[in-house]
Structure formats: C-alpha cells, structure tokens
Backbone as CSV, one residue per row, in Angstrom:
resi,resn,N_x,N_y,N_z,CA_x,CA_y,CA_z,C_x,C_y,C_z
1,UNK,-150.138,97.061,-50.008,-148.777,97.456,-50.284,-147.935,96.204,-50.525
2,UNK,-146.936,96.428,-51.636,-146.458,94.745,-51.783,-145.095,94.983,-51.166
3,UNK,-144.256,93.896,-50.779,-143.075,93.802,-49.539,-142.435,93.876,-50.413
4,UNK,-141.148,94.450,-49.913,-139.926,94.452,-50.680,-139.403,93.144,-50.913
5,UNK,-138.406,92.747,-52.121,-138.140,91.493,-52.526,-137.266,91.130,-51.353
6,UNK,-138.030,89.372,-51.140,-137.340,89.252,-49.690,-135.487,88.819,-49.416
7,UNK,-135.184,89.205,-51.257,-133.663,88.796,-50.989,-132.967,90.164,-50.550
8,UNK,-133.848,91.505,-50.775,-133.272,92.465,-50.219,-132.302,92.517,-48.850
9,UNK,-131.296,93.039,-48.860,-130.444,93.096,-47.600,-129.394,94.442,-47.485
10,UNK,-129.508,95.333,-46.003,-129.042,96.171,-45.953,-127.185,96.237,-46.182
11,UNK,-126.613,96.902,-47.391,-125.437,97.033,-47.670,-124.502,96.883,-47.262
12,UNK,-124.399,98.338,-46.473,-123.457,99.049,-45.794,-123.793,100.196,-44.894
13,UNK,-122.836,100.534,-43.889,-123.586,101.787,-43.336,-122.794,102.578,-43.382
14,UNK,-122.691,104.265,-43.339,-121.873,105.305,-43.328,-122.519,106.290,-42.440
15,UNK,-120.842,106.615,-41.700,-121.114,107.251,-40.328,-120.402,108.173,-40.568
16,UNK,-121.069,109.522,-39.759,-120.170,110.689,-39.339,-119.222,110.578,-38.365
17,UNK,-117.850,110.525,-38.259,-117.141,110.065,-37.230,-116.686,111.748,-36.952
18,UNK,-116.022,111.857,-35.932,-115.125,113.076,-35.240,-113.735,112.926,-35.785
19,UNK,-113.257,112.039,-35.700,-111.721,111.597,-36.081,-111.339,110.314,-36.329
20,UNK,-111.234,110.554,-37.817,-111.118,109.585,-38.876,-110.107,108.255,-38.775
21,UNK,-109.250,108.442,-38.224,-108.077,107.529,-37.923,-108.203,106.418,-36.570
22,UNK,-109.151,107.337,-35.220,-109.561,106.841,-34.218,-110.390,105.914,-34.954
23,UNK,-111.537,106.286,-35.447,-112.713,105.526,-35.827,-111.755,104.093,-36.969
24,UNK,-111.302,104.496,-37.628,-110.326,102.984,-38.328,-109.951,101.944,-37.010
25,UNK,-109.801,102.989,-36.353,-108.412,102.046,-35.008,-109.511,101.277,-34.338
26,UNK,-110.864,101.642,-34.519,-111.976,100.811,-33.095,-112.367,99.682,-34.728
27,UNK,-113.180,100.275,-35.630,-113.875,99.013,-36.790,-112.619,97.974,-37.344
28,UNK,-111.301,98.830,-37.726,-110.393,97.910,-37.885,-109.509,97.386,-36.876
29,UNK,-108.734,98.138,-35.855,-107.987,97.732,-35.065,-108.172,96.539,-33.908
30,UNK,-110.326,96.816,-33.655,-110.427,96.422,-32.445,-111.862,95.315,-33.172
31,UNK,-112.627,95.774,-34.199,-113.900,94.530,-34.539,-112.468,93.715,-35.675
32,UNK,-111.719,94.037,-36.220,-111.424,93.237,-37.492,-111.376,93.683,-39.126
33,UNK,-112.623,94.842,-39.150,-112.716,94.871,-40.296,-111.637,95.485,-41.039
34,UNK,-111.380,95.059,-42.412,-110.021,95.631,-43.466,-110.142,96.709,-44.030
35,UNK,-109.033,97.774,-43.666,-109.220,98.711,-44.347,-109.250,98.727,-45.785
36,UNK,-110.038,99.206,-46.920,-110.043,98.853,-48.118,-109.162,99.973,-48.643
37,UNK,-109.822,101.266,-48.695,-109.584,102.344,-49.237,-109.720,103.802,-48.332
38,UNK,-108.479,104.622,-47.883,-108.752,106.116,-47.652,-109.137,106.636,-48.867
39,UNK,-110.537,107.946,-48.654,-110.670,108.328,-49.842,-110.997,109.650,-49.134
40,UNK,-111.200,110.667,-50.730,-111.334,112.290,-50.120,-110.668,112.847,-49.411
41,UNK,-108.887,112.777,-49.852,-108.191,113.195,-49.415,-107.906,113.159,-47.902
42,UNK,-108.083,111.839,-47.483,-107.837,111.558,-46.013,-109.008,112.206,-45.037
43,UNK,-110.048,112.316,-45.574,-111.754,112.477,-44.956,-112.512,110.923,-44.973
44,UNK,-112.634,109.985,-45.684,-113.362,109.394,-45.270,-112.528,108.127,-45.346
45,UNK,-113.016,106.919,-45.193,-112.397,105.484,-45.325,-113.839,104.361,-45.623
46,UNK,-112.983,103.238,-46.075,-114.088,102.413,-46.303,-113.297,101.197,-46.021
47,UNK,-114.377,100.519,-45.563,-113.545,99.170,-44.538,-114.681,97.768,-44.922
48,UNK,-114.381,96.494,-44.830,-115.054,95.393,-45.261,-114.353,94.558,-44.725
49,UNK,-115.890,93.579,-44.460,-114.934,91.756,-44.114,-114.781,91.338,-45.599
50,UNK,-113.715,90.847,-45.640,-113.283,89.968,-46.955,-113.425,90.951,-47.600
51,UNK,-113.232,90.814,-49.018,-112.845,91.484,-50.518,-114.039,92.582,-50.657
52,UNK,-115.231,92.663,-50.015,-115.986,93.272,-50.708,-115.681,94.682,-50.337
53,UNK,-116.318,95.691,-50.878,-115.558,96.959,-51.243,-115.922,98.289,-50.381
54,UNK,-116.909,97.794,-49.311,-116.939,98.395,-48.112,-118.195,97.872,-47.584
55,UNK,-118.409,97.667,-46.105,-119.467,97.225,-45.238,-119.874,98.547,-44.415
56,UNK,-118.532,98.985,-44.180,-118.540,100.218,-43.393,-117.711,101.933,-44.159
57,UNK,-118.209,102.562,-43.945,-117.577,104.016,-44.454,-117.976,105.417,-43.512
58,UNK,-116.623,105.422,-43.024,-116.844,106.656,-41.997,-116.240,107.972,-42.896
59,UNK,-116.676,109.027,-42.331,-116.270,110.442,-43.125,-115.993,111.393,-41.635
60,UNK,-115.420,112.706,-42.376,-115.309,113.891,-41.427,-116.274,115.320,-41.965
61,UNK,-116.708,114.611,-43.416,-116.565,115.732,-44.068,-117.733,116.733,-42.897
62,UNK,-118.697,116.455,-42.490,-119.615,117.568,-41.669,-119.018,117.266,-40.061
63,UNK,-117.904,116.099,-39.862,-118.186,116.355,-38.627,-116.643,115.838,-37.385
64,UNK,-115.666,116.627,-38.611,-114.283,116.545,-37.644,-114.536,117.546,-36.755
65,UNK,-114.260,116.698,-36.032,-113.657,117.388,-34.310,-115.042,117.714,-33.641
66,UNK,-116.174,117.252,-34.393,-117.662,117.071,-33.685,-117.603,116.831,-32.088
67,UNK,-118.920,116.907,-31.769,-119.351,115.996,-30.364,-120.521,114.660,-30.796
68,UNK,-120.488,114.129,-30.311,-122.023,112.810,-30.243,-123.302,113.813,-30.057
69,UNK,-124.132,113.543,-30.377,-125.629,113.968,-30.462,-125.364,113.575,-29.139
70,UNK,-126.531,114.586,-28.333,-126.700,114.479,-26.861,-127.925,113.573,-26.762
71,UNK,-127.811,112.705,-25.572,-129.321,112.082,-25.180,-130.644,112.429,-25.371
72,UNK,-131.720,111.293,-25.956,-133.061,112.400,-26.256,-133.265,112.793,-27.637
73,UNK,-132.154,112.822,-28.505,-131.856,113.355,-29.750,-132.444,112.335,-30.750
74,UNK,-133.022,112.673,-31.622,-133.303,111.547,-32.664,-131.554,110.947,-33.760
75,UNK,-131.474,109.819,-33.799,-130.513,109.755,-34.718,-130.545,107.976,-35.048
76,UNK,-129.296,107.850,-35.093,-128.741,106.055,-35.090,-128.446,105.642,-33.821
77,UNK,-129.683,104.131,-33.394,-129.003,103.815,-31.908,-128.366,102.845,-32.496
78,UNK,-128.146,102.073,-33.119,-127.102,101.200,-34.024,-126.943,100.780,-34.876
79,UNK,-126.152,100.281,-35.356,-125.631,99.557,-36.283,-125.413,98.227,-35.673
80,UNK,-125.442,97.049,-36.478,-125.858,95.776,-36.214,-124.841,94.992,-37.291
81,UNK,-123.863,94.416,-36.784,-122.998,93.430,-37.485,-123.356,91.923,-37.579
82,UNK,-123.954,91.416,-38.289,-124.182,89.847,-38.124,-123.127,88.497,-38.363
83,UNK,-122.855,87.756,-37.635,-121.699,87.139,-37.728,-122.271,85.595,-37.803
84,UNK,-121.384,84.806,-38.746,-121.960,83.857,-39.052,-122.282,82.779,-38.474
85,UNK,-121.694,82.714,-37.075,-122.256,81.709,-36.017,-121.215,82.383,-34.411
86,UNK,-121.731,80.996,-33.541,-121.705,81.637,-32.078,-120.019,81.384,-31.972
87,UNK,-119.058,80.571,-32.739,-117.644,80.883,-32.565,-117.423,82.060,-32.935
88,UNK,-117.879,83.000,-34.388,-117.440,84.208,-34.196,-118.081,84.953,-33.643
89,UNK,-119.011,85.079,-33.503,-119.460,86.330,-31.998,-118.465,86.388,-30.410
90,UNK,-118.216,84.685,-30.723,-117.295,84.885,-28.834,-115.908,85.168,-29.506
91,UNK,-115.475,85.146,-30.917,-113.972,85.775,-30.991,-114.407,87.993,-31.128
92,UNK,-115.462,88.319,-31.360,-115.613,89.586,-31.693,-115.508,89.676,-29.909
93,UNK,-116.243,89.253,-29.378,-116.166,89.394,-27.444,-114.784,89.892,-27.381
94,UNK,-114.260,88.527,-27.451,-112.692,88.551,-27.126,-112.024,89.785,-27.414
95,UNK,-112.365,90.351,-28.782,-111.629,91.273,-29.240,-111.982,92.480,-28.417
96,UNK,-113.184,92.670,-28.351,-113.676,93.751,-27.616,-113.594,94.241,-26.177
97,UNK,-113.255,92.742,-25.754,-112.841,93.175,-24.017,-111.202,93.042,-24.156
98,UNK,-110.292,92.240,-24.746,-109.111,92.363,-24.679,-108.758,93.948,-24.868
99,UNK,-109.484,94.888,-26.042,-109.300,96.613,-26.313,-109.624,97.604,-25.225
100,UNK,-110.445,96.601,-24.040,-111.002,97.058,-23.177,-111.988,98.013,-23.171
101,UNK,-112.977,97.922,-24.269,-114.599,98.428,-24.176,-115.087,97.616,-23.520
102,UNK,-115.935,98.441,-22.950,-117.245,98.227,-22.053,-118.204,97.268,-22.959
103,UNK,-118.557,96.480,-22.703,-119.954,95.827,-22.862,-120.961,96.410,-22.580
104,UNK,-122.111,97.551,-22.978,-123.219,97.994,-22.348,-124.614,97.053,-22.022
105,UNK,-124.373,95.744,-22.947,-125.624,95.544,-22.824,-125.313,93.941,-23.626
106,UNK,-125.974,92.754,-23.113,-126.078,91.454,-23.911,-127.091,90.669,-23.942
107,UNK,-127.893,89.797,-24.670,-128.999,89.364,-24.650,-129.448,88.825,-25.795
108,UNK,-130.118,87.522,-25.332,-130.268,86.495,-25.859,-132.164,87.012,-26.479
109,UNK,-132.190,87.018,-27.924,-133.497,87.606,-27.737,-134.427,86.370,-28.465
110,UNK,-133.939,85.490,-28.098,-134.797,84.273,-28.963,-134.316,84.086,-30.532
111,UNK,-134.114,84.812,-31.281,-134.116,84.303,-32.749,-132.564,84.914,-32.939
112,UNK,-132.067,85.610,-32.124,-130.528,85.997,-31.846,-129.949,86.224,-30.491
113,UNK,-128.610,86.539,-30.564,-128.013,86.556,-29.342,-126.984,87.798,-29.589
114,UNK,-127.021,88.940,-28.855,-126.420,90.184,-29.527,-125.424,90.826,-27.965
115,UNK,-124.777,91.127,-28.589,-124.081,91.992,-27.283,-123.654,93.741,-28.272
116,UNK,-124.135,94.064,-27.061,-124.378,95.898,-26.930,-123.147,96.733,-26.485
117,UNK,-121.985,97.930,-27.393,-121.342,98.450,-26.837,-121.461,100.059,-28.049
118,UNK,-120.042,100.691,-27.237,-120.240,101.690,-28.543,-118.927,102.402,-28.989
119,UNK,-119.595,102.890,-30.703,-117.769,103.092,-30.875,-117.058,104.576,-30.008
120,UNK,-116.249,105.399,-30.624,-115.291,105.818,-29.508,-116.330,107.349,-30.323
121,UNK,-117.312,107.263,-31.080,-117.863,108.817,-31.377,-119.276,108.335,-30.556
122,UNK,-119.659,106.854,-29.928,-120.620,106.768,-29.247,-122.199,106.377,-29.835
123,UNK,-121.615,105.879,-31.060,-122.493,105.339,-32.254,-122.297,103.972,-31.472
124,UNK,-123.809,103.299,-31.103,-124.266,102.403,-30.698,-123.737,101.118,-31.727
125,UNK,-123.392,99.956,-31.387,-122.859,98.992,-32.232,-123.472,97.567,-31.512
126,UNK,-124.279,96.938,-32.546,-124.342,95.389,-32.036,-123.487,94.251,-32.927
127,UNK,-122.987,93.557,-32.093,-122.365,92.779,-32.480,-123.500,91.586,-32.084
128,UNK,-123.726,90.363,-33.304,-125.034,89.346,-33.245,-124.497,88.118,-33.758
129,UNK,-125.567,87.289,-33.941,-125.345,85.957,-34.624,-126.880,85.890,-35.002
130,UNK,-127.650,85.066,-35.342,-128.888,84.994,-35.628,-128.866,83.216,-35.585
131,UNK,-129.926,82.789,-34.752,-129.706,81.170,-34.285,-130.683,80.426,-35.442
132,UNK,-130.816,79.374,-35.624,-131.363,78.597,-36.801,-132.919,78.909,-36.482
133,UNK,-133.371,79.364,-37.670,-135.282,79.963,-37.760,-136.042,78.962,-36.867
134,UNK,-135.503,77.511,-36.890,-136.479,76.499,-36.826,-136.239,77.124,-35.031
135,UNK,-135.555,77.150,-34.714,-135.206,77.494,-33.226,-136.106,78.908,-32.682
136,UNK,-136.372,79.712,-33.481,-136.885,80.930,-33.183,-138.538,80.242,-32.319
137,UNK,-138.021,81.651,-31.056,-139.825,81.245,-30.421,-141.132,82.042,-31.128
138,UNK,-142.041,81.313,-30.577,-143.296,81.544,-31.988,-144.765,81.440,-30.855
139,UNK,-145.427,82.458,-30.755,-146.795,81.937,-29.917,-147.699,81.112,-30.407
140,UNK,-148.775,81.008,-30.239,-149.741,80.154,-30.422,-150.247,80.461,-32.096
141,UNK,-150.139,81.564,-32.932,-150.815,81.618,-33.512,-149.241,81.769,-34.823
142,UNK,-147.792,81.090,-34.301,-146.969,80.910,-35.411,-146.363,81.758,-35.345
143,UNK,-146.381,83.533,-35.053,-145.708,84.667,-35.190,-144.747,84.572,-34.171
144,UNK,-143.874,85.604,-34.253,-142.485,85.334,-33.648,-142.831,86.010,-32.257
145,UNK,-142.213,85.501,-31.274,-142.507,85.992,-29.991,-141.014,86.159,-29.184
146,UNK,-140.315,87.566,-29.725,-138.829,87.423,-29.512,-138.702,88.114,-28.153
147,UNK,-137.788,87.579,-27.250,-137.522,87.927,-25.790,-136.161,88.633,-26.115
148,UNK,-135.995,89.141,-24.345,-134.853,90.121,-24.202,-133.958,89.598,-22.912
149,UNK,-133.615,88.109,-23.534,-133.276,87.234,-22.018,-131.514,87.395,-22.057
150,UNK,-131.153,87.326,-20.871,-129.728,87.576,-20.527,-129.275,86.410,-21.285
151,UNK,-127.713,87.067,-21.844,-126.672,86.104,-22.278,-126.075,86.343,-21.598
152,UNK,-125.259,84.799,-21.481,-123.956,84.404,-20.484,-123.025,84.644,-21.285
153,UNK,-122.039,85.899,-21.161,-121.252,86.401,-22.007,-119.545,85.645,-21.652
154,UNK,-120.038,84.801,-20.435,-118.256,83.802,-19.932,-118.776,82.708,-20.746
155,UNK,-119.685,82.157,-20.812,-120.358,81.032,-21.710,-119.967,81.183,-23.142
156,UNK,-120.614,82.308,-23.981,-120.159,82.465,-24.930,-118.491,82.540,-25.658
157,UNK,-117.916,83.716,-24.291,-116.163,83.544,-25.187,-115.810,82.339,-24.443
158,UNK,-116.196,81.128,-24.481,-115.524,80.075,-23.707,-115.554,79.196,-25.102
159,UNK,-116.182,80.034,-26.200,-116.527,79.337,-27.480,-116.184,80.124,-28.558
160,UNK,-114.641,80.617,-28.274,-114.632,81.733,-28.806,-113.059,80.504,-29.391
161,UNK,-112.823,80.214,-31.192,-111.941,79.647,-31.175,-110.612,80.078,-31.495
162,UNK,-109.375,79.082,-31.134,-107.734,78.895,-30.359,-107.906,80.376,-31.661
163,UNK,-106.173,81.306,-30.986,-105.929,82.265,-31.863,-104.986,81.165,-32.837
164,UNK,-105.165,81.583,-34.288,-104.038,81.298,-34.948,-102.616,81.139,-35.333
C-alpha cells in the first residue's frame, strides 16, 4: 500500500455543537481563534488563526439544544490544536485557566507536550506543541518510543509571554 503524500496535513475540523454562540465564546472568546464568518443563517460559524478561512466550523444544524454522547459511545475524543512553540502553549494555559476550565489531563509524551481539557458540548480538546524531531525518544532499533510523562503545567505558564 503506498503512504499518503507526506506533505498531507489535516485541515480543519467541524463539530456538532448544542449552542452556537456558547461554542464561539469557548474557540474564540477563551482559545483565541477569529471569528471569520456566521453562516446558514446563524447555524453554523467558522473561525481561524490568522486570515485563513476556517480551522474550525461548528454547526447546529442536527444538534441545537443536543446533549454530549454519553460515555462508552464511539465518537471524537479530540481535536488537537498545534501551536508553534512552548511560549504559545503557556499563553493558551493562561487563557484557559484565567476562563476557568478545568485542565483534565497534561503530559509530556516525548515528541510533544499537550494539555487535556474540554469544550462546553464536552468535545475533548488538546492543546500541544510538538518539540524538535531530533529530540524525539527512539529505542534501539530508531522507531519512536513516545511516553505519557507528567508536565509541569506552573513550569510551562511561567513561559507563557508579557500580555501586550
């Protein structure tokens, strides 16, 4: 079987939210991202870092005023934001505990460093960085040998830089 071309890279993601305006207020209000465009008559939105024309796109259309899939359920355990180094991961921290979400989960897994929470419909969200390849751990035979080691999450926003 031949691999997909390795410049391939996942887009964007689109979520069923419960309520469309909440869900803006956590991706834009509380990660950063810009609202680009309401579309479908005030059903869905599309949101992006910088100019591009959406990273993220939430809708209602199957699922205003929904509940979260219950535990056990097959679905999305996350979505995964990659950020371009460890100053912005400790300003996304910042943002995220100043809104006062929970942190569920953080960890240093060798070839990244990710912290675990979720949005307000309970769609799993990582917020990451990915550390330089040459740094990634590797066993004896070269392949990647990635761990699930605690991050020091006071360490990290202590590197989180001055607000503007």
């Amino acid at each position: 079987m031949t691999p997909v071309h390795p410049a391939t890279r996942i887009g964007h993601v689109h979520l069923k939210v419960s309520d469309l305006e909440r869900a803006i207020a956590f991706y834009s209000g509380v990660l950063g991202f810009e609202l680009q465009q309401h579309y479908a008559g005030g059903q869905a939105a599309f949101l992006s870092a910088g100019s591009y024309h959406h990273h993220i796109g939430l809708n209602t259309w199957e699922s205003a005023g929904g509940t979260p899939p219950p535990m056990g359920h097959t679905g999305l355990f996350h979505t995964a934001f990659l950020y371009p180094d460890r100053a912005a991961l400790a300003d996304a921290l910042r943002r995220v505990r100043e809104a006062g979400i929970p942190v569920e989960g953080a960890a240093d897994h060798g070839v990244s460093e990710a912290i675990y929470l979720s949005d307000p419909d309970r769609n799993g969200v990582e917020l990451y960085r990915d550390k330089p390849e040459a740094d990634w751990p590797r066993d004896a035979e070269g392949r990647l040998a990635m761990v699930n080691d605690p991050l020091d999450l006071e360490a990290l926003l202590a590197e989180a830089p001055p607000r503007g």
